[in-house]
Structure formats: C-alpha cells, structure tokens
N, CA, C, O and CB atoms as a CASP TS submission, in Angstrom:
PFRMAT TS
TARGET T0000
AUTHOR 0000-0000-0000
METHOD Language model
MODEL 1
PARENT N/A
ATOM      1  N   UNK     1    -174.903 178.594-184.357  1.00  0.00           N
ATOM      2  CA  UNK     1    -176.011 177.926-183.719  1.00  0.00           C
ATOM      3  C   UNK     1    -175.565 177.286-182.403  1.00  0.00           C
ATOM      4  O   UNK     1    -176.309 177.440-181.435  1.00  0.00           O
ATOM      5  CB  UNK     1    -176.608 176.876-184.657  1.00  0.00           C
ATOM      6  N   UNK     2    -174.284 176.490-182.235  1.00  0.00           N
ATOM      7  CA  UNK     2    -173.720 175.849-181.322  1.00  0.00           C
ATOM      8  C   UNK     2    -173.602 177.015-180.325  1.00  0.00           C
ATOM      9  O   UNK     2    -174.114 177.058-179.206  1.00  0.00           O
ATOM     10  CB  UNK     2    -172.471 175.121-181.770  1.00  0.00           C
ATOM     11  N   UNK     3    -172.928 177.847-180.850  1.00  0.00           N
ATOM     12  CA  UNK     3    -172.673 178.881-179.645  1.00  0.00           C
ATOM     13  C   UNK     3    -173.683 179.801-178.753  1.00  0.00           C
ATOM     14  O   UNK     3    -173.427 180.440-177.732  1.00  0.00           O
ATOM     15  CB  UNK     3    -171.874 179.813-180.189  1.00  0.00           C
ATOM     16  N   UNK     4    -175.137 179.639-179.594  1.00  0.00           N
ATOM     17  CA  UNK     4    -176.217 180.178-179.169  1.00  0.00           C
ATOM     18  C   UNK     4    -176.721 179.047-177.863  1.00  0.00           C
ATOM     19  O   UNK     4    -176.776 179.272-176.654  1.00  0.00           O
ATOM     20  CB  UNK     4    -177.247 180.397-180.505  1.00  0.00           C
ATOM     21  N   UNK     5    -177.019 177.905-178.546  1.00  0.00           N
ATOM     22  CA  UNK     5    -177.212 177.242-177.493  1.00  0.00           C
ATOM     23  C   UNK     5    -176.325 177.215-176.080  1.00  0.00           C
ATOM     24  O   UNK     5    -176.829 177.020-174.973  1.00  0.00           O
ATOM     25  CB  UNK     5    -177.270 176.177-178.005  1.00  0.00           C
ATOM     26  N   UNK     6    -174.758 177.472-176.356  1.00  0.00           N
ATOM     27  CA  UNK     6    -174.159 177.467-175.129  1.00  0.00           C
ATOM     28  C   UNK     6    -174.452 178.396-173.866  1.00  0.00           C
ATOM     29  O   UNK     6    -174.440 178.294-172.639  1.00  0.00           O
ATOM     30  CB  UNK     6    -172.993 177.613-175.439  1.00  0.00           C
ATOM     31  N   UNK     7    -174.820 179.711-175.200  1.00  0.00           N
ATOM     32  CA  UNK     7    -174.921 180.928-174.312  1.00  0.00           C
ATOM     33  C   UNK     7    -176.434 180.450-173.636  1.00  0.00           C
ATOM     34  O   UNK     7    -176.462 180.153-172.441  1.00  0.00           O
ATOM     35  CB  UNK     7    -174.887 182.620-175.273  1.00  0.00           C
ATOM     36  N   UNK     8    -177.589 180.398-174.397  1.00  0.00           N
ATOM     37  CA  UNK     8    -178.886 179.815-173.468  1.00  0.00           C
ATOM     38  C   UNK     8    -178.793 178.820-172.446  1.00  0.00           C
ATOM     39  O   UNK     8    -179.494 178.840-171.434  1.00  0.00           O
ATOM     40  CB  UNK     8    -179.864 179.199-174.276  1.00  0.00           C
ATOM     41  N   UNK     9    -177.705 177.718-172.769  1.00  0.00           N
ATOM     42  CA  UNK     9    -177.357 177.053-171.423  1.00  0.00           C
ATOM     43  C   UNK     9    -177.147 177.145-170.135  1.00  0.00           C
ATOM     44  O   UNK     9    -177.579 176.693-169.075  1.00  0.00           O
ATOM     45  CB  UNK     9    -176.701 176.722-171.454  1.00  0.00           C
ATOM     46  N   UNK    10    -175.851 178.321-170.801  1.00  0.00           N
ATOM     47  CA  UNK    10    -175.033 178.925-169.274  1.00  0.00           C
ATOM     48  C   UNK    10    -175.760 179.372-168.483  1.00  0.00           C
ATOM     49  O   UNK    10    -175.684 179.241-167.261  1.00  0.00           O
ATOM     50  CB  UNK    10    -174.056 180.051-169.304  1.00  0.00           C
ATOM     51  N   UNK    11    -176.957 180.255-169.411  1.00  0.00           N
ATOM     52  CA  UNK    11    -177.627 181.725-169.024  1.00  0.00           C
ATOM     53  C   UNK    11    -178.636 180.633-167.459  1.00  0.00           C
ATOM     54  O   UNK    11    -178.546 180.978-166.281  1.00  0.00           O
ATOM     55  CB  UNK    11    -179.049 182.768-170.942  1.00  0.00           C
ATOM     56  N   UNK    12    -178.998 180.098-167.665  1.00  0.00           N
ATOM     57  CA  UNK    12    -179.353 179.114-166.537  1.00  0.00           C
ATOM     58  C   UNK    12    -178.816 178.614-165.138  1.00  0.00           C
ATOM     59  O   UNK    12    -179.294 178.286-164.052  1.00  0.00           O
ATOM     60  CB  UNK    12    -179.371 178.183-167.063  1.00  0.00           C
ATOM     61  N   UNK    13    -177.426 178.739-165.799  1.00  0.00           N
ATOM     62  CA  UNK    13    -176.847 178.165-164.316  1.00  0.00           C
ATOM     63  C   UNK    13    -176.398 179.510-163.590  1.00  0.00           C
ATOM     64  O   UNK    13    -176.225 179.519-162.371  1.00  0.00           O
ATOM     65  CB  UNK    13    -175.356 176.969-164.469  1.00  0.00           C
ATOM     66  N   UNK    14    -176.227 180.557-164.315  1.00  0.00           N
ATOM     67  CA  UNK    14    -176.000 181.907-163.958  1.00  0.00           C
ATOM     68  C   UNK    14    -176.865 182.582-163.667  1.00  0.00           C
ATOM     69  O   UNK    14    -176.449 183.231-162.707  1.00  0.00           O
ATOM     70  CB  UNK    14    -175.491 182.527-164.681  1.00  0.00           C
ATOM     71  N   UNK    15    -177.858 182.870-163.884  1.00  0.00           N
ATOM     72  CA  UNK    15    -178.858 183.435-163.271  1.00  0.00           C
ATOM     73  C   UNK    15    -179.837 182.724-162.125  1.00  0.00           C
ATOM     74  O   UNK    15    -180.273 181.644-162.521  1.00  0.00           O
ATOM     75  CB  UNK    15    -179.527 183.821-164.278  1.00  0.00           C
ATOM     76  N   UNK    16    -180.178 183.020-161.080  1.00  0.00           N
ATOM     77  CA  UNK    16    -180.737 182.142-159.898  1.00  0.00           C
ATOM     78  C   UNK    16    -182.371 182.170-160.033  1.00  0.00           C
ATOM     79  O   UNK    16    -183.078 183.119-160.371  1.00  0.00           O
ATOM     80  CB  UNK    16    -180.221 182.799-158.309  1.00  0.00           C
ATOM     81  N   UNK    17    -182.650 181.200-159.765  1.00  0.00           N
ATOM     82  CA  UNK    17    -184.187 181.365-159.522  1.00  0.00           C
ATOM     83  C   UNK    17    -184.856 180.696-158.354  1.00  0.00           C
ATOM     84  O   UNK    17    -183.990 179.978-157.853  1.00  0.00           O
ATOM     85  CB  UNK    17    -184.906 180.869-160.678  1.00  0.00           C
ATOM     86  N   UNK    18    -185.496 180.631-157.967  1.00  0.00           N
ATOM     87  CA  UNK    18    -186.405 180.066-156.755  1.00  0.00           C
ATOM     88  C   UNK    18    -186.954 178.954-156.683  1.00  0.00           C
ATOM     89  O   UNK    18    -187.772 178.583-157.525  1.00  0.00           O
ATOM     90  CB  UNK    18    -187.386 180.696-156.514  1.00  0.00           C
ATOM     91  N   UNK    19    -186.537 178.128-155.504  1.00  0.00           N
ATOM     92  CA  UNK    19    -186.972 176.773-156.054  1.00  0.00           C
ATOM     93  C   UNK    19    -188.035 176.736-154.340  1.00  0.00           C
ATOM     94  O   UNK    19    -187.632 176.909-153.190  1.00  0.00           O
ATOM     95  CB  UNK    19    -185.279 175.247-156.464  1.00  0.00           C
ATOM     96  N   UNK    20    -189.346 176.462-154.819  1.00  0.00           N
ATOM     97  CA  UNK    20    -190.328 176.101-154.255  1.00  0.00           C
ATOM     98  C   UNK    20    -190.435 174.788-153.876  1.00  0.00           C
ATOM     99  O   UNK    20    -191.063 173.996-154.580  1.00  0.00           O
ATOM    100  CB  UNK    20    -191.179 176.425-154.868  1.00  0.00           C
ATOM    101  N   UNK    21    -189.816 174.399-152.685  1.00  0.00           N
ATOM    102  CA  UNK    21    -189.579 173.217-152.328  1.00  0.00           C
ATOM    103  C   UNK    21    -189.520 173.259-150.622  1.00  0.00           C
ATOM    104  O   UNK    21    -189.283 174.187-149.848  1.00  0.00           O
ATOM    105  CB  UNK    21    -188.292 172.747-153.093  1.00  0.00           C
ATOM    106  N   UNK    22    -189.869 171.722-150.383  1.00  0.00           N
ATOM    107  CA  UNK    22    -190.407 171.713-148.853  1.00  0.00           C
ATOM    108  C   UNK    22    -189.463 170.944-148.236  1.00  0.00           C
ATOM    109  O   UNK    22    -189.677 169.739-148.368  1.00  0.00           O
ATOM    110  CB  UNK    22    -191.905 171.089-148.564  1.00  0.00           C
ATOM    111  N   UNK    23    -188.331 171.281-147.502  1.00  0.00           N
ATOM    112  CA  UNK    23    -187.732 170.379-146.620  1.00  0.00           C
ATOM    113  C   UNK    23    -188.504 170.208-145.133  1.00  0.00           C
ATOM    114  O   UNK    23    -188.743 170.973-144.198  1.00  0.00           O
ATOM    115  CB  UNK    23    -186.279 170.877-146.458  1.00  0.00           C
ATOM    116  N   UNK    24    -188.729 168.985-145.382  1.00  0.00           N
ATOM    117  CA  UNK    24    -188.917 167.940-144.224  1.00  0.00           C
ATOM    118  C   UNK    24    -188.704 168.320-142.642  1.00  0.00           C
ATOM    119  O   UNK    24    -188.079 169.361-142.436  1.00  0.00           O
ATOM    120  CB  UNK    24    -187.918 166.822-144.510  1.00  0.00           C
ATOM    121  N   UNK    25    -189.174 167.561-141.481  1.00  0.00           N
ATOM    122  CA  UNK    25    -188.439 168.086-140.265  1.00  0.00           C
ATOM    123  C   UNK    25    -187.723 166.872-140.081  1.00  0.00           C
ATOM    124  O   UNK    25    -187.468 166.512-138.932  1.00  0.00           O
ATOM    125  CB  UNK    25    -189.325 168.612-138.935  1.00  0.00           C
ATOM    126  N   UNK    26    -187.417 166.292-140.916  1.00  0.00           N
ATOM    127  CA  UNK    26    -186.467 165.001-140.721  1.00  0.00           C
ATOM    128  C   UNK    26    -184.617 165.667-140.998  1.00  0.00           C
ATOM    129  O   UNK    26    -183.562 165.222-140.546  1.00  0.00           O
ATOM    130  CB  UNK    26    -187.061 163.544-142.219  1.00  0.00           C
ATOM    131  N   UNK    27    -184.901 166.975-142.000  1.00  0.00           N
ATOM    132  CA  UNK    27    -183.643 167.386-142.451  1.00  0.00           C
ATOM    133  C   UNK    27    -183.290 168.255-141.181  1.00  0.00           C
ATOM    134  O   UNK    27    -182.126 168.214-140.781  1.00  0.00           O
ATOM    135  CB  UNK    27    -183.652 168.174-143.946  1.00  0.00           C
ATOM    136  N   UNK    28    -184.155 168.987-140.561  1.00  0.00           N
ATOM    137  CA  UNK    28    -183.908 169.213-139.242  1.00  0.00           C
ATOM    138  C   UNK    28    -183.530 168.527-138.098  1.00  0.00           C
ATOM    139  O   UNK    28    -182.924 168.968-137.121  1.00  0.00           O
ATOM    140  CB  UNK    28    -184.650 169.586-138.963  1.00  0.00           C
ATOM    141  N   UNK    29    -183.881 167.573-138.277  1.00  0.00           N
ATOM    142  CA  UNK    29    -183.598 166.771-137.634  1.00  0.00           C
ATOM    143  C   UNK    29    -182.131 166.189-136.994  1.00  0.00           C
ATOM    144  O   UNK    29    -181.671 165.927-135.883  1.00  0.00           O
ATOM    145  CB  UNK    29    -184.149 166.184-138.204  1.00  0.00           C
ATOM    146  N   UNK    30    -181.599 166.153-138.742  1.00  0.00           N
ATOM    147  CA  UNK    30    -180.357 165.253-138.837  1.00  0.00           C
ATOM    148  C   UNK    30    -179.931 166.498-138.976  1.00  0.00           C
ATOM    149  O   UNK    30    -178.760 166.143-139.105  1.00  0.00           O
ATOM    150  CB  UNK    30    -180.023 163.991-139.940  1.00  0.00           C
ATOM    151  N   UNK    31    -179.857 167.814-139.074  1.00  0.00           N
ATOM    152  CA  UNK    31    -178.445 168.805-138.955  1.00  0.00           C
ATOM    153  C   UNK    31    -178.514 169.241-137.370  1.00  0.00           C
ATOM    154  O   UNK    31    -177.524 169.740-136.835  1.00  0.00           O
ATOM    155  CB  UNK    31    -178.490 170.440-140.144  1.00  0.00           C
ATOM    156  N   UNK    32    -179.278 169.107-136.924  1.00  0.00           N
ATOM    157  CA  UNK    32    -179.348 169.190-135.072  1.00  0.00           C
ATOM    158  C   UNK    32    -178.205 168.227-134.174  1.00  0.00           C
ATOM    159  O   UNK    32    -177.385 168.508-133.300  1.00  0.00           O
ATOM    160  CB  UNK    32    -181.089 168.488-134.489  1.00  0.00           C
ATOM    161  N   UNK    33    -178.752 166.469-135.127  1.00  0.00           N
ATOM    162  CA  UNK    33    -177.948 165.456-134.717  1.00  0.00           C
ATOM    163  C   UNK    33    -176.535 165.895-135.220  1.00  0.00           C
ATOM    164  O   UNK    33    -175.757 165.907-134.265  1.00  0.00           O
ATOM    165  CB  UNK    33    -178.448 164.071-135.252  1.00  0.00           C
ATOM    166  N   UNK    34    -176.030 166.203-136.212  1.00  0.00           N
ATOM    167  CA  UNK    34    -174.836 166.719-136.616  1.00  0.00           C
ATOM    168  C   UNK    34    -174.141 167.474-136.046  1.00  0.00           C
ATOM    169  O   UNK    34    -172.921 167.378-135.912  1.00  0.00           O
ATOM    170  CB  UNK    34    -174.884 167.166-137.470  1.00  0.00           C
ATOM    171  N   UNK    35    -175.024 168.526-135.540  1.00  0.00           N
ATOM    172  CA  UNK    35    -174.290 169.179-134.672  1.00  0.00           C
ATOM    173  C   UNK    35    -173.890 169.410-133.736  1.00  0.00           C
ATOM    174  O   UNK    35    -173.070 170.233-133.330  1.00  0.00           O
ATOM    175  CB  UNK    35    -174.329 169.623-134.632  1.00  0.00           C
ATOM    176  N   UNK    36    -174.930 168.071-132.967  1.00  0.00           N
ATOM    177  CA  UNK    36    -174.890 167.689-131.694  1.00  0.00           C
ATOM    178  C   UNK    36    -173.548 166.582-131.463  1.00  0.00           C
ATOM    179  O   UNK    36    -172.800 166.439-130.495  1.00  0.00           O
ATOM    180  CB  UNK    36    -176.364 167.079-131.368  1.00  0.00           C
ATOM    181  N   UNK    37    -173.604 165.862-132.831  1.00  0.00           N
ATOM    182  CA  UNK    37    -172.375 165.191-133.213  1.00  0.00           C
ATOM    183  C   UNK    37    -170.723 165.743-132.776  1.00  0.00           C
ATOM    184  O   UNK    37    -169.777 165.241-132.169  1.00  0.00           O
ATOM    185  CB  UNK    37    -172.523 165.191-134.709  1.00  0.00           C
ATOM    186  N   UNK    38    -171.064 167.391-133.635  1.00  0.00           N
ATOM    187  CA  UNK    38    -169.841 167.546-134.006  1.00  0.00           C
ATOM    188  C   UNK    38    -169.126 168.459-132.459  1.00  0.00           C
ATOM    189  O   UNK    38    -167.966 168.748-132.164  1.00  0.00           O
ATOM    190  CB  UNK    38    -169.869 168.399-135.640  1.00  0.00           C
ATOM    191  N   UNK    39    -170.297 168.665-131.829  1.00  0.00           N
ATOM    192  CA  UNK    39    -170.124 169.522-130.526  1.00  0.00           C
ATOM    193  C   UNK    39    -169.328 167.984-129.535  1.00  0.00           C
ATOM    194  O   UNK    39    -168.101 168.029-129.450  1.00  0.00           O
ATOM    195  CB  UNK    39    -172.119 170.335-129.769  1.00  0.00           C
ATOM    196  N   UNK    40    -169.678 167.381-129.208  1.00  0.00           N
ATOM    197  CA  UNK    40    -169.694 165.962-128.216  1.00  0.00           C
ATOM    198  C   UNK    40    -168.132 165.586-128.993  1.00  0.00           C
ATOM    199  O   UNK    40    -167.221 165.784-128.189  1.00  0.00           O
ATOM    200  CB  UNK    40    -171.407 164.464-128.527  1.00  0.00           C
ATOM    201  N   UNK    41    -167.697 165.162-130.175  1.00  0.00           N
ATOM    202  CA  UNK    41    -166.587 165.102-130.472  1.00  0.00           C
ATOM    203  C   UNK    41    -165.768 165.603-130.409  1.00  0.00           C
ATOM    204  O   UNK    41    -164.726 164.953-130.480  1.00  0.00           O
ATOM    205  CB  UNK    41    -166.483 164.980-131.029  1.00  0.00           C
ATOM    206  N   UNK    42    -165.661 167.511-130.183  1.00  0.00           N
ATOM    207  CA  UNK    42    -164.684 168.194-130.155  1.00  0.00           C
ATOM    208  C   UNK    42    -164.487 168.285-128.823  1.00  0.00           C
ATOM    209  O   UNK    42    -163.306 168.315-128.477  1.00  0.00           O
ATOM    210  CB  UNK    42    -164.763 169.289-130.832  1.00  0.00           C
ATOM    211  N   UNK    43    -165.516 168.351-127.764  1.00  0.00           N
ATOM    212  CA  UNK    43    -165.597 167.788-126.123  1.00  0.00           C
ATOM    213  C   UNK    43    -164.298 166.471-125.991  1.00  0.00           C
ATOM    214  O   UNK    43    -163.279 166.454-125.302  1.00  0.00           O
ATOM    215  CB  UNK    43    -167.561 166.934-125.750  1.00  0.00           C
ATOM    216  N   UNK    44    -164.781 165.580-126.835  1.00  0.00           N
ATOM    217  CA  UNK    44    -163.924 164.035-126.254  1.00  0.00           C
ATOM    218  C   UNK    44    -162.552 164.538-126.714  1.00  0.00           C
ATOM    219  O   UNK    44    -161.649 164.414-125.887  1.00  0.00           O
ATOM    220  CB  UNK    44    -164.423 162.191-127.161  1.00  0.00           C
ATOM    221  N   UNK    45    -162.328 164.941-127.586  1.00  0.00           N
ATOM    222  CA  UNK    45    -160.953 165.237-128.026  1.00  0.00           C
ATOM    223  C   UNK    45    -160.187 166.505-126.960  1.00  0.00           C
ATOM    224  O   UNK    45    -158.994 166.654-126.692  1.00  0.00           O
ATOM    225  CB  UNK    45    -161.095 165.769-129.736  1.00  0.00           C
ATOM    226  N   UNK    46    -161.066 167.086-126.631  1.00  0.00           N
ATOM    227  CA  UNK    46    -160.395 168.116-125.556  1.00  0.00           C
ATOM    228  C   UNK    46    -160.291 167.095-124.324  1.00  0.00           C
ATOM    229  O   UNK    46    -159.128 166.939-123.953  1.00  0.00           O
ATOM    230  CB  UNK    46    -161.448 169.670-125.150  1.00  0.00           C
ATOM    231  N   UNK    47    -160.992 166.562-123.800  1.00  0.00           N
ATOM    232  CA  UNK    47    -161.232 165.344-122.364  1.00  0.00           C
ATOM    233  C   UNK    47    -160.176 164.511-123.084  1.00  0.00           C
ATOM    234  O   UNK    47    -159.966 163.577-122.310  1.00  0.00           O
ATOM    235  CB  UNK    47    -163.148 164.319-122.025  1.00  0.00           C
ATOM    236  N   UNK    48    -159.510 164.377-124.007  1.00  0.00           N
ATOM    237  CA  UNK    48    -158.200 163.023-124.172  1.00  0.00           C
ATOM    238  C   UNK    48    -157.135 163.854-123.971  1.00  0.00           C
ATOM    239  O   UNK    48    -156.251 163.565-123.164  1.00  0.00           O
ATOM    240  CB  UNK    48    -157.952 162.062-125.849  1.00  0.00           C
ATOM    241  N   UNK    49    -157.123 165.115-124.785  1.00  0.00           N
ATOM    242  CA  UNK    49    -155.846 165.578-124.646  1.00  0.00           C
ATOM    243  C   UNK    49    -155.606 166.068-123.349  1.00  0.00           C
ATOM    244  O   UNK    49    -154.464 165.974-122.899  1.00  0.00           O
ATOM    245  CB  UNK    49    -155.561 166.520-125.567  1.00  0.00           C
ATOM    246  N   UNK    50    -156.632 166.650-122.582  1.00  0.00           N
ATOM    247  CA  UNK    50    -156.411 166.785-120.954  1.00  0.00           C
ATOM    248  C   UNK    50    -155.983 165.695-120.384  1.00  0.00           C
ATOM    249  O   UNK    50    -154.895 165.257-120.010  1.00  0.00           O
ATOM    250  CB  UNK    50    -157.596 167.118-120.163  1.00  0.00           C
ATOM    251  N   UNK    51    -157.127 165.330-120.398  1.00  0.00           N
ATOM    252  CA  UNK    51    -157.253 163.808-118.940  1.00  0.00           C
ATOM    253  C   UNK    51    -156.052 163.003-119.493  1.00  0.00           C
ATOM    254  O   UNK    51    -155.217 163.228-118.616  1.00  0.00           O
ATOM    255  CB  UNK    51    -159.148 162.399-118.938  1.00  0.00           C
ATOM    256  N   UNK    52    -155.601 162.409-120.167  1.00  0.00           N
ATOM    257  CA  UNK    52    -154.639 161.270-120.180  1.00  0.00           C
ATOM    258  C   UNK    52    -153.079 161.689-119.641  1.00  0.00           C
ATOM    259  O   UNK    52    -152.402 161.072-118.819  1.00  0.00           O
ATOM    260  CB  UNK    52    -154.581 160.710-121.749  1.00  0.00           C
ATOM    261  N   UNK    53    -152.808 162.656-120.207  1.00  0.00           N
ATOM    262  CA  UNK    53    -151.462 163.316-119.857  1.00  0.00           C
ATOM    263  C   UNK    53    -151.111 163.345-118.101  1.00  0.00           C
ATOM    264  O   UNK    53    -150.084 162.947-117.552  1.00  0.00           O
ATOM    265  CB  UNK    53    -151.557 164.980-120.496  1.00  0.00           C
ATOM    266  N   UNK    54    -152.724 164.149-117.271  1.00  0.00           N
ATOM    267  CA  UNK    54    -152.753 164.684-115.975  1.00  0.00           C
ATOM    268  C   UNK    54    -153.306 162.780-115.359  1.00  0.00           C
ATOM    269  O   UNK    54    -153.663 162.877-114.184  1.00  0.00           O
ATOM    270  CB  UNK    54    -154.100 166.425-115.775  1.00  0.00           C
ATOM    271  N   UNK    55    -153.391 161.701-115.725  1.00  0.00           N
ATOM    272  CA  UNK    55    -153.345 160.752-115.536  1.00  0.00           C
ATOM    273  C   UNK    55    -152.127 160.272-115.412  1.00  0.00           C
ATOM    274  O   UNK    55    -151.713 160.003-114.284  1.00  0.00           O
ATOM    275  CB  UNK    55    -153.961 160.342-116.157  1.00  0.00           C
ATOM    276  N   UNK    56    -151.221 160.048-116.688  1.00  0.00           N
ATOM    277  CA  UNK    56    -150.203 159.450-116.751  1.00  0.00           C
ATOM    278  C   UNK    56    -149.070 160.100-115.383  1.00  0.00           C
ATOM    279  O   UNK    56    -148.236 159.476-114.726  1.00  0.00           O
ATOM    280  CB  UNK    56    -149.785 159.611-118.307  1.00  0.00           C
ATOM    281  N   UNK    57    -149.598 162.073-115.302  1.00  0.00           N
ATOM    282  CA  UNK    57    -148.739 162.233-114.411  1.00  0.00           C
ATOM    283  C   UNK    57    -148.742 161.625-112.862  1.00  0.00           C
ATOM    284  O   UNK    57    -147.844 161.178-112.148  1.00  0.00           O
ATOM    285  CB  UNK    57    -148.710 163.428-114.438  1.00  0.00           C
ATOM    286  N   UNK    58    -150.234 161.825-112.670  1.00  0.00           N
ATOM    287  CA  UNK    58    -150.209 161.711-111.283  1.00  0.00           C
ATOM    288  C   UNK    58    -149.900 160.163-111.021  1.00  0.00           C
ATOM    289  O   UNK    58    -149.837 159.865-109.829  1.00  0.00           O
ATOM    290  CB  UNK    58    -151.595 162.238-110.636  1.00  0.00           C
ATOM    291  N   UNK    59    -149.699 159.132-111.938  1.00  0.00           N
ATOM    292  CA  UNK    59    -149.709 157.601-112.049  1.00  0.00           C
ATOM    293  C   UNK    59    -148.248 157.442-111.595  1.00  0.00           C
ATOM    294  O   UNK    59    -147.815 156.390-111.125  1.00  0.00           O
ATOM    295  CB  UNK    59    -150.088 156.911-113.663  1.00  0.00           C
ATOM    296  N   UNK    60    -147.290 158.907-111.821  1.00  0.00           N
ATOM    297  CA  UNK    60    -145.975 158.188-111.909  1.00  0.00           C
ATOM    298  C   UNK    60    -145.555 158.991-110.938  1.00  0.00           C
ATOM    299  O   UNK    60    -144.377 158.906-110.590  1.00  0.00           O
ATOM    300  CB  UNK    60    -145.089 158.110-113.277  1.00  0.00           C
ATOM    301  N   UNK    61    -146.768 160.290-110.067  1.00  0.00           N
ATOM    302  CA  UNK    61    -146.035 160.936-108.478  1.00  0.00           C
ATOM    303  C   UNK    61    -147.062 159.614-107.583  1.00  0.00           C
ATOM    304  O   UNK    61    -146.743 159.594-106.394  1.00  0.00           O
ATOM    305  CB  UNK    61    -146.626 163.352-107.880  1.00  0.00           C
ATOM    306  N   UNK    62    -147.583 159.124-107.746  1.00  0.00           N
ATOM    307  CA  UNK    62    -148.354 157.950-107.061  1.00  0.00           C
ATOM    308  C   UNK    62    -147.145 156.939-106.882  1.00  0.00           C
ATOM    309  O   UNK    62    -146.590 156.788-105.793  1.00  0.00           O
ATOM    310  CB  UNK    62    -149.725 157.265-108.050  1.00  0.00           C
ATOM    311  N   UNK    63    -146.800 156.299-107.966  1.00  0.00           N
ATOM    312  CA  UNK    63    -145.413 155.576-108.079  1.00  0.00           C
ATOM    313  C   UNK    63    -144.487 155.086-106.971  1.00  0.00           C
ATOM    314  O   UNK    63    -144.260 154.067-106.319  1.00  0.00           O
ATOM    315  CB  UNK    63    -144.627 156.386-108.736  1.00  0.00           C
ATOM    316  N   UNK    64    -143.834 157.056-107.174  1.00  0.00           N
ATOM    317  CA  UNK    64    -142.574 157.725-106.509  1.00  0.00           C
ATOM    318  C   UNK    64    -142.896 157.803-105.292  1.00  0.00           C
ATOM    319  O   UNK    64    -141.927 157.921-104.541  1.00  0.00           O
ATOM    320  CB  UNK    64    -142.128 159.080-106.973  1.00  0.00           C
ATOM    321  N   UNK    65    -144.115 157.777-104.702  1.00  0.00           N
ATOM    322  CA  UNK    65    -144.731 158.023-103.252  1.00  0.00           C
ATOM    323  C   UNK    65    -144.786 156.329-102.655  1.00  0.00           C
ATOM    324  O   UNK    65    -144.552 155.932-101.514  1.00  0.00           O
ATOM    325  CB  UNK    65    -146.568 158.912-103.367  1.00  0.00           C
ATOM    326  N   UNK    66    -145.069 155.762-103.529  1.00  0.00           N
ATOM    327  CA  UNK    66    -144.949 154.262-102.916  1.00  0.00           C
ATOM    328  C   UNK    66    -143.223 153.415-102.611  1.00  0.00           C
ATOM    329  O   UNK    66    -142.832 152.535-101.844  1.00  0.00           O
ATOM    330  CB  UNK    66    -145.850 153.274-104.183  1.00  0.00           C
ATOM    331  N   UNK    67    -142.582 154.264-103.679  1.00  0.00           N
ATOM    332  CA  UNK    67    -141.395 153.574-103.446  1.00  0.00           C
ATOM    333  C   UNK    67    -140.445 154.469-102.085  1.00  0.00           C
ATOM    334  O   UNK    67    -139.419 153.910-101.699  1.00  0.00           O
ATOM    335  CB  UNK    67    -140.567 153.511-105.050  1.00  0.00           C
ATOM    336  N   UNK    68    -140.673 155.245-101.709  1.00  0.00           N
ATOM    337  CA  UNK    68    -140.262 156.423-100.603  1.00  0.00           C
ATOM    338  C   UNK    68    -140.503 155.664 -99.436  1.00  0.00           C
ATOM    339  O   UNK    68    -140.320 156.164 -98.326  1.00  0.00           O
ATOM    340  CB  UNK    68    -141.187 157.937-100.589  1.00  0.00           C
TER
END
C-alpha cells in the first residue's frame, strides 16, 4: 500500500502539466531592472579595472615630469 502511494506521488512530480497562471508586468518589470542591473555592474567593473591602473600610471609620468 505504502509503495503504491509513493509511486502515485512521484508520478506527479514527474510528469509535467500546465499551469494556467498570469504573471504580472511588475515581474517584467523587475527582470528588465535585473538586467539592467547586471549589464551597468559588469560596465563598472570593466571602468575600475581600466581606469585606475591608466590613472595610477599617468599620476606617476606626471610626477617624474615635475621633478625634471
């Protein structure tokens, strides 16, 4: 009996069915912002690893030009 029920259990999560359901334009919303998120962050992280380095350099031929 136990094992019948397991098998009718499973048989549920294994087989797919259709779920008639209405997402919102709010869920649109927020995966737009997300991705607008995740675009703008991978931007700043490219603009740090550039810009600071080509900063620090030209900070220290700026330097060398003042002490000349």
């Amino acid at each position: 009996m136990y094992k019948l029920i397991l098998v009718i259990s499973a048989s549920f999560f294994i087989i797919p069915s259709l779920a008639n359901a209405y997402i919102g334009p709010g869920m649109a919303g927020g995966v737009i912002a997300a991705t607008i998120g995740l675009i703008v962050e991978i931007l700043a992280a490219l603009f740090g690893i550039i810009y600071y380095p080509i900063k620090r350099y030209l900070k220290k031929k700026k330097k060398k030009n003042k002490e000349k």
